[in-house]
mmCIF file as gemmi writes it, N, C-alpha and C atoms, coordinates in Angstrom:
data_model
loop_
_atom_site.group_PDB
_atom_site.id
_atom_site.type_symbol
_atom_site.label_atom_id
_atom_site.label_alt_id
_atom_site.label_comp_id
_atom_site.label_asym_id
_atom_site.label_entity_id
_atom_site.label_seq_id
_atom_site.pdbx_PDB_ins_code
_atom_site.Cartn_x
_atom_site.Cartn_y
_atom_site.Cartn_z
_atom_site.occupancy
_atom_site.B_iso_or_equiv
_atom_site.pdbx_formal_charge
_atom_site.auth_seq_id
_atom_site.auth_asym_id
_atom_site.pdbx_PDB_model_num
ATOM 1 N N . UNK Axp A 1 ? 46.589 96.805 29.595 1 0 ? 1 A 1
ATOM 2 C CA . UNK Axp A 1 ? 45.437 96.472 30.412 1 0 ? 1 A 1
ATOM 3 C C . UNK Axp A 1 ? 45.8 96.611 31.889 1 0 ? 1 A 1
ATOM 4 N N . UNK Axp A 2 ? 44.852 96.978 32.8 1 0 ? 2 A 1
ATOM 5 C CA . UNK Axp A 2 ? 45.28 97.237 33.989 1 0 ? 2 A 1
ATOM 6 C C . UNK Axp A 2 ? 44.233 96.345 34.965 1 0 ? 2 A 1
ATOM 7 N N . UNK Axp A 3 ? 45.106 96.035 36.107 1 0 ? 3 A 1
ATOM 8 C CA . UNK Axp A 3 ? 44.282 94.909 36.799 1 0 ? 3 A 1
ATOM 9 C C . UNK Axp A 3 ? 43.665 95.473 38.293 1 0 ? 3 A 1
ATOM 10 N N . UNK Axp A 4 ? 42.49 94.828 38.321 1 0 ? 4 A 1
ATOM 11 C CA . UNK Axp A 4 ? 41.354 95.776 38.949 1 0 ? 4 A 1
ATOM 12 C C . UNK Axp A 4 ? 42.677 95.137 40.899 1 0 ? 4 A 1
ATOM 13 N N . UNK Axp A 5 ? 42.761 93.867 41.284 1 0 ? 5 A 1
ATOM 14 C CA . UNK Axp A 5 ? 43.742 94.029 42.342 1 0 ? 5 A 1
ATOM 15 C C . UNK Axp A 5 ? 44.614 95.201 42.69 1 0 ? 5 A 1
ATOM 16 N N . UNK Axp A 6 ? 45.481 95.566 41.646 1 0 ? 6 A 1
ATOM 17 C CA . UNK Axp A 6 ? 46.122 96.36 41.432 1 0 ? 6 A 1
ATOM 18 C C . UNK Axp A 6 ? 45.542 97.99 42.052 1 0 ? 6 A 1
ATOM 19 N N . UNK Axp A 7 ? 44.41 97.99 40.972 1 0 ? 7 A 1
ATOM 20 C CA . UNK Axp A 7 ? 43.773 99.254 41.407 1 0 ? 7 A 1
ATOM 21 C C . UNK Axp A 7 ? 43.177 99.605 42.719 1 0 ? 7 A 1
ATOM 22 N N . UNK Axp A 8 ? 42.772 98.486 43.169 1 0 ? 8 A 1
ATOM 23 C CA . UNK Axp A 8 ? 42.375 98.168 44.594 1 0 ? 8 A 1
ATOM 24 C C . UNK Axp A 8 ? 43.505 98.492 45.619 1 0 ? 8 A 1
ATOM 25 N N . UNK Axp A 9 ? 45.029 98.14 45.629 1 0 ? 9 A 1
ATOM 26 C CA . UNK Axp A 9 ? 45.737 98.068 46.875 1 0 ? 9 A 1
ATOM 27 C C . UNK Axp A 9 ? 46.248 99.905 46.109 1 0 ? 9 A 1
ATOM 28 N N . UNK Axp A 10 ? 46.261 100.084 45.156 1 0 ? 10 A 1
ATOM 29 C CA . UNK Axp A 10 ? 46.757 101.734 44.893 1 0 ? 10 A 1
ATOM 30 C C . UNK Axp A 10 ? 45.868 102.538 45.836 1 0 ? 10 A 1
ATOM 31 N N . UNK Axp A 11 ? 44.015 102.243 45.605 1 0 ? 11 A 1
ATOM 32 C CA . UNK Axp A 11 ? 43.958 102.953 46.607 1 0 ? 11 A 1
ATOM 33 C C . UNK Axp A 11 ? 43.353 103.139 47.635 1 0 ? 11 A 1
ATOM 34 N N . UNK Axp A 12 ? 43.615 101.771 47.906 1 0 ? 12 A 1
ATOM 35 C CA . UNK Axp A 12 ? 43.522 101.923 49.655 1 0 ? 12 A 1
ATOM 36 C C . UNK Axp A 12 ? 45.076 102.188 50.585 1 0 ? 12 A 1
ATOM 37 N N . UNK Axp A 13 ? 45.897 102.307 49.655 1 0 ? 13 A 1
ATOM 38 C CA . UNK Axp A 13 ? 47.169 102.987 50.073 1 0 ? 13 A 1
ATOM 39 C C . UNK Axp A 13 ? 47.474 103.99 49.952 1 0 ? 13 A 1
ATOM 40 N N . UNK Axp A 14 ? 47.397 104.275 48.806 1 0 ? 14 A 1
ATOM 41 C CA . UNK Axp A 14 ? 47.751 105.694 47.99 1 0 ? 14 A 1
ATOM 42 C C . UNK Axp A 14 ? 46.581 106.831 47.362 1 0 ? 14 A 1
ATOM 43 N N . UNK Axp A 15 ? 45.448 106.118 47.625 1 0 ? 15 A 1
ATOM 44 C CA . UNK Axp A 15 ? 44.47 107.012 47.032 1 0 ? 15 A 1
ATOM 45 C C . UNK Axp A 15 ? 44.309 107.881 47.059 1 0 ? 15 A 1
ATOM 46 N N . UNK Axp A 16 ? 44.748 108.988 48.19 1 0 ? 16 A 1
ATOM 47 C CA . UNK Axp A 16 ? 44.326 110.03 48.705 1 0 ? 16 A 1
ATOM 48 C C . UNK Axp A 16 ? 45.482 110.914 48.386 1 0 ? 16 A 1
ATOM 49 N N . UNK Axp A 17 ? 46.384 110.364 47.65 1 0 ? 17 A 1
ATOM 50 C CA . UNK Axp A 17 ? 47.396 111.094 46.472 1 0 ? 17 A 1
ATOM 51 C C . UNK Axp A 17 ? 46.958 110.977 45.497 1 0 ? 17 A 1
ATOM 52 N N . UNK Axp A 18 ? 46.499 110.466 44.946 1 0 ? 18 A 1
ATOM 53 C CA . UNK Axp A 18 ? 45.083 110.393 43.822 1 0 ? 18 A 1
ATOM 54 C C . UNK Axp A 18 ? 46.272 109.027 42.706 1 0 ? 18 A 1
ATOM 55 N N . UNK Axp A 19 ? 47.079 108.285 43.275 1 0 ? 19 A 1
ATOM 56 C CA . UNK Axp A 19 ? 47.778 107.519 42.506 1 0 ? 19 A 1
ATOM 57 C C . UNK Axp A 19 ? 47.035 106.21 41.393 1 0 ? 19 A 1
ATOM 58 N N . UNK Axp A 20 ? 45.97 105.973 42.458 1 0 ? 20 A 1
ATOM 59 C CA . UNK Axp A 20 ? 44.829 105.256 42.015 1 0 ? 20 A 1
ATOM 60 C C . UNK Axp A 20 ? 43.889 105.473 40.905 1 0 ? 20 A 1
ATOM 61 N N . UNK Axp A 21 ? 44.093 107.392 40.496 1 0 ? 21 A 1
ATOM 62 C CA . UNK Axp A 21 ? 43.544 107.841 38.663 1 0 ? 21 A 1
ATOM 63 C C . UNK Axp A 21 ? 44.214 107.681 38.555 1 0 ? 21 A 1
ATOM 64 N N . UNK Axp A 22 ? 45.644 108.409 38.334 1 0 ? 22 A 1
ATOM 65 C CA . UNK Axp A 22 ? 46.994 107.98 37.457 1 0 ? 22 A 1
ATOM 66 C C . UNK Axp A 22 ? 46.957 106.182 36.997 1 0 ? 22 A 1
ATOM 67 N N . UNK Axp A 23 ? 47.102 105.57 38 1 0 ? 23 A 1
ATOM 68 C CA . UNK Axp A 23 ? 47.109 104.282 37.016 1 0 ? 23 A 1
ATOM 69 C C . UNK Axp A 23 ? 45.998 104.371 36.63 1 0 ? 23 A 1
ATOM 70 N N . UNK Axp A 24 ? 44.758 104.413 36.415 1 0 ? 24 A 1
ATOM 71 C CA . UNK Axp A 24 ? 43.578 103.89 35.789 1 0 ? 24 A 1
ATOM 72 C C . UNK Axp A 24 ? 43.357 105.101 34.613 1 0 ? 24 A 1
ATOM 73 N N . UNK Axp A 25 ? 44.238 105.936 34.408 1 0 ? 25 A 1
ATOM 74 C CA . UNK Axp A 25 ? 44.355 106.763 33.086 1 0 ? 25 A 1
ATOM 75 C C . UNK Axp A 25 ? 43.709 108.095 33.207 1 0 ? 25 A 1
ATOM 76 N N . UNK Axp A 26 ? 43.241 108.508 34.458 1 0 ? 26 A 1
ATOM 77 C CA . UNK Axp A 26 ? 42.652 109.989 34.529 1 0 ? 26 A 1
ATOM 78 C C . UNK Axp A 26 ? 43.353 110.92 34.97 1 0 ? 26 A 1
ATOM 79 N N . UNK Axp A 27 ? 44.605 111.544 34.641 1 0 ? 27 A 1
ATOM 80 C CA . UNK Axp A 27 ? 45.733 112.193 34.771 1 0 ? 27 A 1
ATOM 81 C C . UNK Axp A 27 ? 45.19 113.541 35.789 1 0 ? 27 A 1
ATOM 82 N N . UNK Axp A 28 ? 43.539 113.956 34.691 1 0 ? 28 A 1
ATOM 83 C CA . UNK Axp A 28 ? 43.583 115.259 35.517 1 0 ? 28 A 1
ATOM 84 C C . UNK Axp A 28 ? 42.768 114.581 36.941 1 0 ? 28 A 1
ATOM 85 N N . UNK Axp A 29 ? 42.049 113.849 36.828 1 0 ? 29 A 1
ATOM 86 C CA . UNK Axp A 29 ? 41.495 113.44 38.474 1 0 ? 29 A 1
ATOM 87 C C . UNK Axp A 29 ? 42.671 112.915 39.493 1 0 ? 29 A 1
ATOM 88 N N . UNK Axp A 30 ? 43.336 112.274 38.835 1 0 ? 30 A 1
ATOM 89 C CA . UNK Axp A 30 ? 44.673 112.049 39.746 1 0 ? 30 A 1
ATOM 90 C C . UNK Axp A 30 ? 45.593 113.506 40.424 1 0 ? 30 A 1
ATOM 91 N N . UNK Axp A 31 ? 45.725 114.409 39.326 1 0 ? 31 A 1
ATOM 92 C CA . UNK Axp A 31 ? 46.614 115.905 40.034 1 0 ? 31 A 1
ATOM 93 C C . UNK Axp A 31 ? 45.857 116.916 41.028 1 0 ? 31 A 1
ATOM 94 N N . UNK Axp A 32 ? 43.972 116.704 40.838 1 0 ? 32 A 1
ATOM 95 C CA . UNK Axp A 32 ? 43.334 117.287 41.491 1 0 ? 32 A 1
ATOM 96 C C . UNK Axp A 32 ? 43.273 116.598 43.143 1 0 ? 32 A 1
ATOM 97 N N . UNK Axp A 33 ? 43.037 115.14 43.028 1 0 ? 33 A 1
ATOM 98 C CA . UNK Axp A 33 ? 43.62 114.332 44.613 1 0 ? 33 A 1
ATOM 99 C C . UNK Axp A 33 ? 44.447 115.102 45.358 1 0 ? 33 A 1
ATOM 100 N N . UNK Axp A 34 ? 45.479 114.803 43.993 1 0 ? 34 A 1
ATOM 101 C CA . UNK Axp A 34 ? 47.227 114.845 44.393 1 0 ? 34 A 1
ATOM 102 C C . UNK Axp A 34 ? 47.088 116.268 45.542 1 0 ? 34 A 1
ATOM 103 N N . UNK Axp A 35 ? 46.529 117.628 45.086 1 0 ? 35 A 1
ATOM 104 C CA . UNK Axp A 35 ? 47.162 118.564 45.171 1 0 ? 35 A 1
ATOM 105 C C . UNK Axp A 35 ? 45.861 118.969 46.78 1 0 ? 35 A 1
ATOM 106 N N . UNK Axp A 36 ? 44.789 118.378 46.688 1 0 ? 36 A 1
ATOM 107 C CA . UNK Axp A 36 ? 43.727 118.579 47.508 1 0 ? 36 A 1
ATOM 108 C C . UNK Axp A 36 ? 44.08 117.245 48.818 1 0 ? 36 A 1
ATOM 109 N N . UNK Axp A 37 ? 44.988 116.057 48.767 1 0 ? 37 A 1
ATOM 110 C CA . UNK Axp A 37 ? 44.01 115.182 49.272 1 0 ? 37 A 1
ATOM 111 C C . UNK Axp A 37 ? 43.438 114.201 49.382 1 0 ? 37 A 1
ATOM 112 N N . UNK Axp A 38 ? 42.811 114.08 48.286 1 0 ? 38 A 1
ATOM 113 C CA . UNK Axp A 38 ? 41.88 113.029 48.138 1 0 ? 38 A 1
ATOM 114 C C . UNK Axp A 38 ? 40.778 114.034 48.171 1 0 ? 38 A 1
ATOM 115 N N . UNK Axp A 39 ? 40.44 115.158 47.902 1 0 ? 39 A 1
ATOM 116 C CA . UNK Axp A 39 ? 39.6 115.676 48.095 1 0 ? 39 A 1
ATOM 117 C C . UNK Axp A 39 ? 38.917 116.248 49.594 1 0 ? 39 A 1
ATOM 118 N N . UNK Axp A 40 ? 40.153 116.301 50.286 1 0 ? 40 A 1
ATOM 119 C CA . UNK Axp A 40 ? 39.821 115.988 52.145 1 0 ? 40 A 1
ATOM 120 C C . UNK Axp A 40 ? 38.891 114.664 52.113 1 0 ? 40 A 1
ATOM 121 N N . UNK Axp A 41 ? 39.815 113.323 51.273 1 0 ? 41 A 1
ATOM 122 C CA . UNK Axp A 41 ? 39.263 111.706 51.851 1 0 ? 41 A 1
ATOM 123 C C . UNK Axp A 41 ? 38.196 111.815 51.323 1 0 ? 41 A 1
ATOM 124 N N . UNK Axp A 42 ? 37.36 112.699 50.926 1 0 ? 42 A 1
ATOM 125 C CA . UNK Axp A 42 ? 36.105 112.349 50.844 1 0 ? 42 A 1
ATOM 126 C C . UNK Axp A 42 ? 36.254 111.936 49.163 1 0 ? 42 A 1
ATOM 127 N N . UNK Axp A 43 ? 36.498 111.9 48.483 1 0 ? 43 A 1
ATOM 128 C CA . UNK Axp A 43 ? 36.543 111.189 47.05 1 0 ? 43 A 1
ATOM 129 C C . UNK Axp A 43 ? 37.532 110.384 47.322 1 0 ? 43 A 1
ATOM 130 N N . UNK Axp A 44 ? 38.461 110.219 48.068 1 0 ? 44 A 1
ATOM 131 C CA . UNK Axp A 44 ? 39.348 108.807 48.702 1 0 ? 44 A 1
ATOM 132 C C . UNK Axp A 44 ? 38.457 108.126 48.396 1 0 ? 44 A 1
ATOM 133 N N . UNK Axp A 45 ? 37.374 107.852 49.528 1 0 ? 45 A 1
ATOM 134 C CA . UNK Axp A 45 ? 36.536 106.853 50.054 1 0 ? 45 A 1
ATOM 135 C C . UNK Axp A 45 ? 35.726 106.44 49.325 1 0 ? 45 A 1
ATOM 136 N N . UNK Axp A 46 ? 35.092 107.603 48.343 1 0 ? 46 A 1
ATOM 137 C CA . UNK Axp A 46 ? 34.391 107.354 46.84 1 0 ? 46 A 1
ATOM 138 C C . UNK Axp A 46 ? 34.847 106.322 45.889 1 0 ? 46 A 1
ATOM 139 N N . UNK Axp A 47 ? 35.937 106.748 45.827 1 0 ? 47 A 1
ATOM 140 C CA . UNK Axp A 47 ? 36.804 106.326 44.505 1 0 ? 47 A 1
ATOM 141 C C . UNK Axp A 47 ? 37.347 104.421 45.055 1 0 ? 47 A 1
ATOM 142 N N . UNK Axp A 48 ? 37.465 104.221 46.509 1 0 ? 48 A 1
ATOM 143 C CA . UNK Axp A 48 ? 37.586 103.23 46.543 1 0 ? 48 A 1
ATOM 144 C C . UNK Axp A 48 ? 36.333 102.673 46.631 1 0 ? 48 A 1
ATOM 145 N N . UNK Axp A 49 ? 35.446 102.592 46.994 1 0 ? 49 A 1
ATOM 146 C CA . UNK Axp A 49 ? 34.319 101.72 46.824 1 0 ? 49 A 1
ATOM 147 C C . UNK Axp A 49 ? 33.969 101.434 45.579 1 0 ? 49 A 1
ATOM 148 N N . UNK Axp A 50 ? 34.21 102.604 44.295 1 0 ? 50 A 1
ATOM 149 C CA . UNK Axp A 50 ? 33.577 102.663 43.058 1 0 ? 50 A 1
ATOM 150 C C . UNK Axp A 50 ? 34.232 101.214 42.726 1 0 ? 50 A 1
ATOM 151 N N . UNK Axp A 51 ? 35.91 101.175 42.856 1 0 ? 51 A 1
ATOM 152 C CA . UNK Axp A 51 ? 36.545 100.19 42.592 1 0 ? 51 A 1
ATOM 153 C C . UNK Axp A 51 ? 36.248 99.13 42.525 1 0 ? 51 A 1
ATOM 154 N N . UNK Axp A 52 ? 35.949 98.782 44.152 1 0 ? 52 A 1
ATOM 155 C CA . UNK Axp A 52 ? 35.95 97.806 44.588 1 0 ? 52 A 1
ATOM 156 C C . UNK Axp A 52 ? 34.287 97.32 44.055 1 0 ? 52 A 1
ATOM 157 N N . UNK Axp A 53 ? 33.24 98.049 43.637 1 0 ? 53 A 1
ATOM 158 C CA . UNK Axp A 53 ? 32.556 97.737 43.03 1 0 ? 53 A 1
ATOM 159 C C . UNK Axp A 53 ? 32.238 97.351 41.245 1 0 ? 53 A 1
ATOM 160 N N . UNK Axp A 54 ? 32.928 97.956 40.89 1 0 ? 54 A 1
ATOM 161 C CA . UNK Axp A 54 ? 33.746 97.593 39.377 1 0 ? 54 A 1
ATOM 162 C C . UNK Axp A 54 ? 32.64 98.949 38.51 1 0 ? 54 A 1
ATOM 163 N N . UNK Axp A 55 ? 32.398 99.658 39.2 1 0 ? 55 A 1
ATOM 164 C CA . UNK Axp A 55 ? 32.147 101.133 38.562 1 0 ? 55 A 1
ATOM 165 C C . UNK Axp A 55 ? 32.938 102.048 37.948 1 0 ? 55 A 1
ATOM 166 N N . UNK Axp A 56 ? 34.085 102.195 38.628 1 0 ? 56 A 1
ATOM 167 C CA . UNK Axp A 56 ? 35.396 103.041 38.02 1 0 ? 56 A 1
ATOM 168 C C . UNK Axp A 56 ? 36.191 101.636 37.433 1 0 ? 56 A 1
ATOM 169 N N . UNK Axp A 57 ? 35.974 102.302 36.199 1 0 ? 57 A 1
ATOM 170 C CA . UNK Axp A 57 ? 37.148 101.355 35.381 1 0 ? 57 A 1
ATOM 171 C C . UNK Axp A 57 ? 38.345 101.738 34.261 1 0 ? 57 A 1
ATOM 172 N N . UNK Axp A 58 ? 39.348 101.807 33.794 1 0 ? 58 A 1
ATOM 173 C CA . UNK Axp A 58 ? 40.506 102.396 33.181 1 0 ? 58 A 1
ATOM 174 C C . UNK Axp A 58 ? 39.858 102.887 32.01 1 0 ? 58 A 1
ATOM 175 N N . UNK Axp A 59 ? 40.457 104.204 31.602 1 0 ? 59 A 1
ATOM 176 C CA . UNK Axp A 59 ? 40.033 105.179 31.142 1 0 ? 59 A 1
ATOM 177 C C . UNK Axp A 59 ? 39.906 104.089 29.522 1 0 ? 59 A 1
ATOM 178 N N . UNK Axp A 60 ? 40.803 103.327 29.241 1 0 ? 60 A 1
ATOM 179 C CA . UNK Axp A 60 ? 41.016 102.746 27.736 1 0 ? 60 A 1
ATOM 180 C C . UNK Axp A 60 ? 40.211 101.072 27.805 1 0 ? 60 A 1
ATOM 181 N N . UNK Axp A 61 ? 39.134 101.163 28.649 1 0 ? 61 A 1
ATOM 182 C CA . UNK Axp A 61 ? 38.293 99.973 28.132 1 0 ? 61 A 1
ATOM 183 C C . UNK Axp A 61 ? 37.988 99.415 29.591 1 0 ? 61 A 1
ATOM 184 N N . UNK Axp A 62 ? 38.183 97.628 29.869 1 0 ? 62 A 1
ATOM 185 C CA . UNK Axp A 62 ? 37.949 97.396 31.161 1 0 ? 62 A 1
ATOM 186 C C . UNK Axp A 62 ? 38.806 97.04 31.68 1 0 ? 62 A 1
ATOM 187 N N . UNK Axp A 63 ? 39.276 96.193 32.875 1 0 ? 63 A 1
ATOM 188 C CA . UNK Axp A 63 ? 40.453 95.443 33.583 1 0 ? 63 A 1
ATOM 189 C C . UNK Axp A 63 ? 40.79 94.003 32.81 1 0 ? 63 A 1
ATOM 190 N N . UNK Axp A 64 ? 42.115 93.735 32.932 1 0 ? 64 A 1
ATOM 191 C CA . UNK Axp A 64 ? 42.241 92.164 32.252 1 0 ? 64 A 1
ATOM 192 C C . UNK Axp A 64 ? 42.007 91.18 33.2 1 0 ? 64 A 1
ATOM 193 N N . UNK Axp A 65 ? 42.092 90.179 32.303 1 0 ? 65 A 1
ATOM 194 C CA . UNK Axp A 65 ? 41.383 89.152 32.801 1 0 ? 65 A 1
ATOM 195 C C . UNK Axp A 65 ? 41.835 88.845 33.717 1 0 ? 65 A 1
């Protein structure tokens, strides 16, 4: 289980290496970041709000408790 904190400081640190799919289980959205970016930030900024809104959630169910 993966914890939504967690996913939160990945990526507002690291997001824009796309480290923030890798943990949450989307291998290929994470290498496409990785290799772009973040998409030039602009799916950075996506991907953290989704978070922080509890829209993007780990590929194998939801966050633990």
């Amino acid at each position: 289980m993966k914890n939504k904190t967690t996913a939160i400081i990945l990526s507002l640190l690291l997001g824009w290496l796309g480290i923030d799919r890798f943990y949450l289980g989307y291998t290929g959205l994470g290498v496409l970041k990785l290799l772009t970016g973040g998409v030039f930030g602009i799916m950075w900024l996506i991907d953290f709000i989704l978070i922080i809104a509890g829209s993007l959630k780990p590929k194998d169910g939801d966050y633990a408790a």
